[in-house]
PAKEDREN-729555 format. One line per field, with one value per residue (C-alpha): residue number from 1; residue in one letter; z, y, x. Coordinates in pm, 1 decimal. Layout:
<pts>
nr (NUM, ...)
rest (A, ...)
z (Z, ...)
y (Y, ...)
x (X, ...)
</pts>
This chain:
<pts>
nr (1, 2, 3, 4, 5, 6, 7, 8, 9, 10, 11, 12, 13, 14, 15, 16, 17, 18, 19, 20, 21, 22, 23, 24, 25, 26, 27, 28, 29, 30, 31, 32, 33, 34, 35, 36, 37, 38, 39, 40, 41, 42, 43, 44, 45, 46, 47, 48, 49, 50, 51, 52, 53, 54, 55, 56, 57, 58, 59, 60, 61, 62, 63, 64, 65, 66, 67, 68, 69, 70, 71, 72, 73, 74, 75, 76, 77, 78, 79, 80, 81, 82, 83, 84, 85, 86, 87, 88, 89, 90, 91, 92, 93, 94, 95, 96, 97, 98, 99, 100, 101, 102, 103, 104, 105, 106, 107, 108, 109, 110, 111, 112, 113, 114, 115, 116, 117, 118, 119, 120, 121, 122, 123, 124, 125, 126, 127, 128, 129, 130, 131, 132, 133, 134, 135, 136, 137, 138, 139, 140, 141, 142, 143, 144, 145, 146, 147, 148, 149, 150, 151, 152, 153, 154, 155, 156, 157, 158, 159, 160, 161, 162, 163, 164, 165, 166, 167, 168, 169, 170, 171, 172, 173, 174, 175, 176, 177, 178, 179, 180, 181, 182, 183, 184, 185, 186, 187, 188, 189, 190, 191, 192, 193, 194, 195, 196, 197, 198, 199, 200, 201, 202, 203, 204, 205, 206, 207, 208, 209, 210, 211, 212, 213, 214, 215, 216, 217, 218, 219, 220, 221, 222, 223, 224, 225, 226, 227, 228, 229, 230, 231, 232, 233, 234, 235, 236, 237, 238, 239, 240, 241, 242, 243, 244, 245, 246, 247, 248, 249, 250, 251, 252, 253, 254, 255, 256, 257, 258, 259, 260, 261, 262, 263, 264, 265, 266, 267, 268, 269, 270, 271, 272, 273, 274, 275, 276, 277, 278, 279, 280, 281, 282, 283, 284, 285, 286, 287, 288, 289, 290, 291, 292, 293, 294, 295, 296, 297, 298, 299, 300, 301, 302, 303, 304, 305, 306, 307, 308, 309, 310, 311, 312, 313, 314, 315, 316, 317, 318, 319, 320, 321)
rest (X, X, X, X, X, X, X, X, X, X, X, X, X, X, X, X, X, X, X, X, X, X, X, X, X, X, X, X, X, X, X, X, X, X, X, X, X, X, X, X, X, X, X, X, X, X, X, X, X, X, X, X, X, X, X, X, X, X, X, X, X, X, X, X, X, X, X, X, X, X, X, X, X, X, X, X, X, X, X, X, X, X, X, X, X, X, X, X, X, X, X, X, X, X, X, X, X, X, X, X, X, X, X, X, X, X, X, X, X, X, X, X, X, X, X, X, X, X, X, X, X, X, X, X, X, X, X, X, X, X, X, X, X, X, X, X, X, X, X, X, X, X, X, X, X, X, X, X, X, X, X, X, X, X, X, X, X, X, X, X, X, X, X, X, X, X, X, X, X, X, X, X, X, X, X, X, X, X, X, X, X, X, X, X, X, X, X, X, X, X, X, X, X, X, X, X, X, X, X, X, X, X, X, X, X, X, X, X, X, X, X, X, X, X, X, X, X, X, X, X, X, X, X, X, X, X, X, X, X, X, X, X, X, X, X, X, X, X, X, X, X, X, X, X, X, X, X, X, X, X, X, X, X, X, X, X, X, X, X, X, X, X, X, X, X, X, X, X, X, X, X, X, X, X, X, X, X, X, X, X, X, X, X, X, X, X, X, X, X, X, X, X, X, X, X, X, X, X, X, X, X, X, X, X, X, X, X, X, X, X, X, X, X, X, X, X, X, X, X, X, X)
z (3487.3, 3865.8, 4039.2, 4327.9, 4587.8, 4802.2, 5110.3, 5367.0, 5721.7, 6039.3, 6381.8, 6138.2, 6328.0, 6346.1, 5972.7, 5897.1, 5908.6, 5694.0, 5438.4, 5451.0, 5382.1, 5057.9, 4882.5, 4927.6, 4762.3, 4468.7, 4454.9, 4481.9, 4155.3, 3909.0, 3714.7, 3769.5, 4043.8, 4326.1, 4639.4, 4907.2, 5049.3, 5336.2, 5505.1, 5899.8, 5914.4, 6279.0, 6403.0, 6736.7, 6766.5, 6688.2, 6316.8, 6221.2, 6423.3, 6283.8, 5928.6, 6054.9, 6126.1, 5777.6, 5659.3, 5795.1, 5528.3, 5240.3, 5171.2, 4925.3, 5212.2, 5266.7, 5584.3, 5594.3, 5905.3, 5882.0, 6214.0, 6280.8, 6154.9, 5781.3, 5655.9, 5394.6, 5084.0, 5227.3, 5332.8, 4976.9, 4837.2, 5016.6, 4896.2, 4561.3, 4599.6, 4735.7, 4431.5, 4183.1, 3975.7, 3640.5, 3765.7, 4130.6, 4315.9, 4559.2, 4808.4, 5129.5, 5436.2, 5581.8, 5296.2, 5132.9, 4814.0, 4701.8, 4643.2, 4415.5, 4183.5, 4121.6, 3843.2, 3626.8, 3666.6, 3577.9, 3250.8, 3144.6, 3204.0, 2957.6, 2698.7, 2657.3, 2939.9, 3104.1, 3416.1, 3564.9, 3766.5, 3993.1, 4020.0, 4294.1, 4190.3, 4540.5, 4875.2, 5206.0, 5451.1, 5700.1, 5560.7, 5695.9, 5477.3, 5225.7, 5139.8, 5225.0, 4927.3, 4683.6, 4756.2, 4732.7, 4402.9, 4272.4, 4392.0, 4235.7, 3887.4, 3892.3, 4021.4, 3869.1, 3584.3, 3476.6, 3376.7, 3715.5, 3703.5, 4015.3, 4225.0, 4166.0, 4512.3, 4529.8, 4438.8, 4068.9, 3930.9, 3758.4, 3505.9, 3592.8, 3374.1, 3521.5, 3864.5, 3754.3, 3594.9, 3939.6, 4186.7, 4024.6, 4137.8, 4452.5, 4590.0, 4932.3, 4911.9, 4732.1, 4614.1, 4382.6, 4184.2, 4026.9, 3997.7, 3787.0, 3553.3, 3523.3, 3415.2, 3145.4, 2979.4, 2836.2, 3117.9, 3169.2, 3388.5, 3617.6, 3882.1, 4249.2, 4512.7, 4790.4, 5113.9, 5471.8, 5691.5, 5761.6, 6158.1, 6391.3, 6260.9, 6021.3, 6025.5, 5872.2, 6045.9, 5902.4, 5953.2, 5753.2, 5481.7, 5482.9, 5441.5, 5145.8, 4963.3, 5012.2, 4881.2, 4577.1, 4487.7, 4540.5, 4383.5, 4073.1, 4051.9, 4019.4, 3970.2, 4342.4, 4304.7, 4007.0, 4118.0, 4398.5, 4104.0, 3915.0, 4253.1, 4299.9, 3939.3, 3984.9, 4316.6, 4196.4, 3929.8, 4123.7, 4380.9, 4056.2, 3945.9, 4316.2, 4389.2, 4062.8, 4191.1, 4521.7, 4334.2, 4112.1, 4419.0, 4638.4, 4361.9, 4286.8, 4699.1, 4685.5, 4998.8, 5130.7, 5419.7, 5568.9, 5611.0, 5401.2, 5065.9, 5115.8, 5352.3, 5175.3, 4821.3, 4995.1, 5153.3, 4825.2, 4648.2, 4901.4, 4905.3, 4589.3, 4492.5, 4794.7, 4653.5, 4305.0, 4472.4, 4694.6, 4364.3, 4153.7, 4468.8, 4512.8, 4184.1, 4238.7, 4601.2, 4442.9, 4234.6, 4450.4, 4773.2, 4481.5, 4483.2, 4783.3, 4991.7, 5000.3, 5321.4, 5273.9, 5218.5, 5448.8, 5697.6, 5690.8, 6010.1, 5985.3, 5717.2, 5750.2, 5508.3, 5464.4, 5402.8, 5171.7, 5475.5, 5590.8, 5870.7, 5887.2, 5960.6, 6082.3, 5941.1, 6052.1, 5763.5, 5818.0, 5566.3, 5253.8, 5262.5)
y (-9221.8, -9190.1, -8878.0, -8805.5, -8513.1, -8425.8, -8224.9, -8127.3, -8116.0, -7939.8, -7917.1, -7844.8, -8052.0, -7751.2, -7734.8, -8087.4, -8164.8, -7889.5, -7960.0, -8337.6, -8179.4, -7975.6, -8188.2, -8481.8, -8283.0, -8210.5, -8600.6, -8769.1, -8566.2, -8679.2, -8967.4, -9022.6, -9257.2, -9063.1, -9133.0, -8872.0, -8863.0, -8643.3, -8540.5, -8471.6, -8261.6, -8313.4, -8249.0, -8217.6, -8174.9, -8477.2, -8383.4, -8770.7, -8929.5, -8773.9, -8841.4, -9194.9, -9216.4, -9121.4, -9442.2, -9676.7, -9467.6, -9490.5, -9704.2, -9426.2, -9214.2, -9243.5, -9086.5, -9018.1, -8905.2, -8750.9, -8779.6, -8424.9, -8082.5, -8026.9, -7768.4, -7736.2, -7808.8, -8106.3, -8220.3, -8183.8, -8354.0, -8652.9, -8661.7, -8618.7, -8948.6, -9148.8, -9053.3, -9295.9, -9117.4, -9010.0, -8608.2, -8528.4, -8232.2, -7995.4, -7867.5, -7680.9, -7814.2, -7506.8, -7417.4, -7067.9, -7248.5, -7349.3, -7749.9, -7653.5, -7541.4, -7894.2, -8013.0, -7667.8, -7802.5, -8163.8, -8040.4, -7798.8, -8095.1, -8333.5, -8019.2, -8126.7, -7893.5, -8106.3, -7814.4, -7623.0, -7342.6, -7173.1, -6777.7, -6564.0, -6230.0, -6139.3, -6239.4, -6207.3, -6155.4, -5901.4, -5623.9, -5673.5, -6030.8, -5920.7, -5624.7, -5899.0, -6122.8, -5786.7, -5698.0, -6031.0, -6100.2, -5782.0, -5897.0, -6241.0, -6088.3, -5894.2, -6103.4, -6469.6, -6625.8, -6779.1, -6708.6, -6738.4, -6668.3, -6401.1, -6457.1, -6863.0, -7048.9, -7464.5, -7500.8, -7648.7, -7973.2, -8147.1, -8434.4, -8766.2, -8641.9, -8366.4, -8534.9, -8780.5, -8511.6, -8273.3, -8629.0, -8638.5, -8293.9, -8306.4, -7993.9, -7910.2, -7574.9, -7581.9, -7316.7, -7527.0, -7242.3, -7203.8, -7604.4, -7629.8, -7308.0, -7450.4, -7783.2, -7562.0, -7797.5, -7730.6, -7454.6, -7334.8, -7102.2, -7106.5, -6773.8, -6772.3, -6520.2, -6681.6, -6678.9, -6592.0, -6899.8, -7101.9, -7147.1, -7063.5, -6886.2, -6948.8, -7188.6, -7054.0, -6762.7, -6442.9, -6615.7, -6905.2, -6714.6, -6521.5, -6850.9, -6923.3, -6611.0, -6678.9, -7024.6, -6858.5, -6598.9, -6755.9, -7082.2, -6956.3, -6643.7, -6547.1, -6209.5, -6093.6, -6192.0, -6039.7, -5744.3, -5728.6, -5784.8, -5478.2, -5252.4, -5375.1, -5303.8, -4935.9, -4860.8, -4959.1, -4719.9, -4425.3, -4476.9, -4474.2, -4168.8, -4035.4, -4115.2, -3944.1, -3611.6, -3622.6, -3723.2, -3466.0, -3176.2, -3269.1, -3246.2, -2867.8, -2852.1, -2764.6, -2754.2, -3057.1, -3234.4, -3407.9, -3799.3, -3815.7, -3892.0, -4226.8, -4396.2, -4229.7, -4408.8, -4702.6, -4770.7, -4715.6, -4943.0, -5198.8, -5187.6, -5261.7, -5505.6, -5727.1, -5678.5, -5829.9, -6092.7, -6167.6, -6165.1, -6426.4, -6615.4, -6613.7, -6771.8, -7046.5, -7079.8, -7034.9, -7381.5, -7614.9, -7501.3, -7656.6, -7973.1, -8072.3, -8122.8, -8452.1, -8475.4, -8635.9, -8369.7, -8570.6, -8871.2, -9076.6, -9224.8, -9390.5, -9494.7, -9543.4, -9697.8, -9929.6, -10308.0, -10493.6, -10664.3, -10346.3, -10294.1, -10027.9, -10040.6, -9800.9, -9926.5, -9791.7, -9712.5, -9766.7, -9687.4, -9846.1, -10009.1)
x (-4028.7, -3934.8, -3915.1, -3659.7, -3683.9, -3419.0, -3561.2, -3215.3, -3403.6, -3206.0, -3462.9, -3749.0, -4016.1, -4272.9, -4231.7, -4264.6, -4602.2, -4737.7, -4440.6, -4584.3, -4931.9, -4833.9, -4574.6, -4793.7, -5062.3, -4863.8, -4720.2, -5067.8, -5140.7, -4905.8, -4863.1, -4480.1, -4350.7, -4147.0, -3882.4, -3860.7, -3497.6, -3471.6, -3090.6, -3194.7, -2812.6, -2753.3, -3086.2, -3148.2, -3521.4, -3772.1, -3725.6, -3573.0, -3838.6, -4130.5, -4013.0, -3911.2, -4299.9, -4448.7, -4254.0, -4556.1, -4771.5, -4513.9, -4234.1, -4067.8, -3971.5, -3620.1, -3399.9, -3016.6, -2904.1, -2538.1, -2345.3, -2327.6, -2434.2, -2187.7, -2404.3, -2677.6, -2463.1, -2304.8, -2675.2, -2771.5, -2486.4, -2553.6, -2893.3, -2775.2, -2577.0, -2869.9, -3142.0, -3182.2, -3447.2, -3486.7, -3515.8, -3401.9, -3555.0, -3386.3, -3628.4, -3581.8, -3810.6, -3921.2, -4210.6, -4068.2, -3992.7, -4370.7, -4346.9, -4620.1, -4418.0, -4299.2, -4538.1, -4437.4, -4087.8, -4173.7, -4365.9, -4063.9, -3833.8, -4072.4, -4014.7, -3643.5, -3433.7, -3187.9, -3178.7, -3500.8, -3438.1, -3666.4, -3615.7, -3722.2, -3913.0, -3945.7, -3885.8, -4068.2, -3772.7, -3660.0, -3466.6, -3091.3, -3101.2, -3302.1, -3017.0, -2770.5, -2881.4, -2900.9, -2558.0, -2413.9, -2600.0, -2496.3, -2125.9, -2138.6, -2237.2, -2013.4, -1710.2, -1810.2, -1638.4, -1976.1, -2336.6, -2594.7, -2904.3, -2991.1, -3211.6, -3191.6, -3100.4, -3110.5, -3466.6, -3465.0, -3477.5, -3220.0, -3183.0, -3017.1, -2765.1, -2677.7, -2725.1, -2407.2, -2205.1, -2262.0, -2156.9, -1816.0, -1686.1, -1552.3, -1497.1, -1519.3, -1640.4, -1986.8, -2191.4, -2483.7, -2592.4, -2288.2, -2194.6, -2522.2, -2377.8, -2071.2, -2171.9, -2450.4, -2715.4, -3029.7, -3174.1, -3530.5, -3647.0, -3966.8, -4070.1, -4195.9, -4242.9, -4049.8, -4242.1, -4124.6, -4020.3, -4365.7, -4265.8, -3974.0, -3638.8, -3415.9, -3155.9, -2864.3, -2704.3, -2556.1, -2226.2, -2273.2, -2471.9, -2171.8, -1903.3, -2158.0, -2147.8, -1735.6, -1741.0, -1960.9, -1724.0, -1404.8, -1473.8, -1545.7, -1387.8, -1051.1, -1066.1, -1035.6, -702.7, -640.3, -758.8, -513.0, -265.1, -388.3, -374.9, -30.8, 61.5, -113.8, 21.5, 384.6, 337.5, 241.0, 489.3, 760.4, 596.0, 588.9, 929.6, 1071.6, 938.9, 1079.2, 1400.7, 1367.3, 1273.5, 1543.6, 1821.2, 1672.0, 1651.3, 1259.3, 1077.9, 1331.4, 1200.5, 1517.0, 1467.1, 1142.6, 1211.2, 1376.6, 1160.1, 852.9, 978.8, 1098.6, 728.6, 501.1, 734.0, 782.1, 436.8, 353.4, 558.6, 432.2, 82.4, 195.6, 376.4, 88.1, -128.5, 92.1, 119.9, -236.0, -284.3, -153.1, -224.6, -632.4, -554.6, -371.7, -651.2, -928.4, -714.1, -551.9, -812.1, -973.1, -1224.2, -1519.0, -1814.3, -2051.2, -2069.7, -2433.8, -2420.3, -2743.5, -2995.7, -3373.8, -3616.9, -3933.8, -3842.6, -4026.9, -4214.7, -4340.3, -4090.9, -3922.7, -3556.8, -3231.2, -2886.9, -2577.7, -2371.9, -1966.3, -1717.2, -1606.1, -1279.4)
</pts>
């Protein structure tokens, strides 16, 4: 059985060599054959050159470099695509997801589960993104269409199986948590503290840990829209109801205000029914934004590995035709 670990790196070269340290710990004590297949997402530091480095010690080190910075899904994705391993991996580079806890995922995985997820009982991070993450979990459970485990980020491993299923869907907009619910399999379930960062600051910003909780909610949710439909529906109703008792006072002349009642009505139902339009709109505007869109999720613009000569190589990759 072959093992493959996908490890997204962006200007993580203080992290690096104490990542090396630990998973190669881990590796060197199991029985199953491995390929490391790191994604340097537009780094600008000497992260792709250190890795490049480790290749003269192992020739199952592999090194995509993307041609810019797409993000951490995209960086993952493209991993994904480059694994040929019976189980693949998903491992952050900057050490607060325990590579330890790789062999408990490998033996739950030999049990029969097709999907092992790693949750987080706690987490060592400052308070503003610590509340962040409690409020958007709290959010996505209630929001989502589909069954998440909380507390669960990328860390997991997954089955070849599940691995080919997850390749084929192609939308832009990826939140992996959910992907791997949506797809469902056999699931196990494995807990970690998850450590503070082990050097320098974290990579993504509140801004794109706020496009992700987005891309989480409204890819597999509908129901914001729907509940613009229902406030629509409600306010519609009251203005109806509101409008009827102005009606009603100004035809018994009771406490008339002159040039109220008709722009009054005319607003709160006006209103409303551009809320329920916007809300069937919405709908379908939600399904053809899934579909129309066909960039590519990532460019490799180079690839490193170890020849069978011992030399190790860069390739340039260029586009299928």
């Amino acid at each position: 059985m072959k093992l493959s670990i996908v490890i997204p790196v962006f200007n993580e070269e203080k992290v690096l060599p104490h990542l090396k340290e630990r998973l190669f710990k881990v590796l060197s004590s199991l029985k199953e054959d491995y390929e490391i297949i790191f994604v340097s997402d537009g780094s600008i530091d000497q992260s792709a050159t250190l890795i490049k480095s480790w290749m003269k010690e192992d020739e199952r080190i592999i090194l995509l470099e993307l041609s810019r910075n797409f993000g951490h899904q995209p960086a993952i994705a493209a991993g994904l695509a480059e694994t040929t391993g019976d189980a693949v991996v998903i491992l952050d580079a900057d050490l607060q997801d325990p590579p330890e806890k790789i062999s408990e995922m490998i033996a739950k995985w030999k049990e029969g589960y097709k999907i092992v997820l790693a949750q987080r009982t706690m987490r060592k991070e400052n308070f503003m993104r610590a509340a962040l993450f409690k409020l958007f979990y709290k959010m996505f459970v209630m929001l989502s269409d589909l069954p998440v485990l909380i507390n669960s980020g990328v860390f997991g491993l997954m089955d070849r199986v599940v691995v080919s299923y997850l390749l084929r869907l192609g939308e832009s907009n990826r939140y992996l948590p959910g992907l791997r619910g949506w797809l469902g399999f056999e699931t196990a379930t494995i807990s970690y503290e998850r450590e503070e960062r082990f050097a320098d600051k974290p990579k993504q910003s509140l801004r794109r840990l706020f496009e992700y909780g987005f891309n989480a909610i409204f890819s597999f949710s509908y129901k914001p829209i729907r509940i613009c439909f229902v406030l629509g529906c409600l306010i519609s109703l009251a203005s109806f109801g509101y409008g009827s008792i102005l009606i009603i006072r100004r035809v018994l002349n009771i406490d008339v205000v002159p040039g109220f009642t008709t722009p009054t009505v005319a607003i709160f139902f006006i209103g409303g029914v551009l809320l329920i339009s916007n809300g069937i709109i919405g709908e379908y505007l939600a399904r053809i934004y899934d579909e129309v869109k066909r960039r590519p999720l990532f460019i490799v613009a180079r690839k490193t590995k170890r020849q069978a000569n011992g030399q190790v190589s860069t390739q340039d990759i260029e586009p299928s035709r």
